[in-house]
N, C-alpha and C positions, 0 to 999 in steps of 0.2 A: 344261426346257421343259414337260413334263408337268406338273410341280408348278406351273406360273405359269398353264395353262390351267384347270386344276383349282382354282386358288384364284379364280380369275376367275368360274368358273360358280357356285362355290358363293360365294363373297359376290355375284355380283348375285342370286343365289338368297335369300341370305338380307337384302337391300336389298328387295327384293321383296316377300318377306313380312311385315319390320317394320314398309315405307312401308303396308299394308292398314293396321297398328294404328295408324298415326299420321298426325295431317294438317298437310299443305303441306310432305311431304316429297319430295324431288326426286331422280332420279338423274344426279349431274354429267356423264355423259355417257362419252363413249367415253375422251375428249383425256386428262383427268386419270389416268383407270387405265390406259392406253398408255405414259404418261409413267414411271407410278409401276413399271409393269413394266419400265421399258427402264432406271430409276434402279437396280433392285434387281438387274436380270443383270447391268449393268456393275459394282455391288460385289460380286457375288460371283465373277465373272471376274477381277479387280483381289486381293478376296483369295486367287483361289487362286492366281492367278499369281506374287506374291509369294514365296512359298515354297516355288515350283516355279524360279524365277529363282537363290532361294540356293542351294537343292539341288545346282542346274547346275553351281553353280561349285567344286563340292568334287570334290576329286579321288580319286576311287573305290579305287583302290588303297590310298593312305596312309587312306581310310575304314576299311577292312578289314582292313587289319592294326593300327588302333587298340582294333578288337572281339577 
């Protein structure tokens, strides 16, 4: 959650600064970087849970006495 506010301030930080050197540059607005956050927690919620789901399913015992 941290990482997603912190990437948020520093690219409109640096949208900010590029839009001074360049003209008829525009910021899309809230809608699209809202979207683009809520696309990248669900994969990375989706990949960690994957492998927290197999994990589940092994049976700790017969784990342990393989090691």
């Amino acid at each position: 959650m941290v990482g997603i506010i912190a990437g948020g301030v520093f690219g409109y930080t640096l949208f900010a600064v590029a839009s001074s050197d360049v003209a008829n540059v525009q910021l899309p607005g809230a809608v699209p970087a809202t979207i683009a956050a809520i696309l990248l927690g669900v994969a990375a919620v989706t990949a960690s849970l994957m492998p927290a789901a197999r994990a589940a399913r092994v049976d700790v015992l017969s784990a342990l006495r393989s090691e």
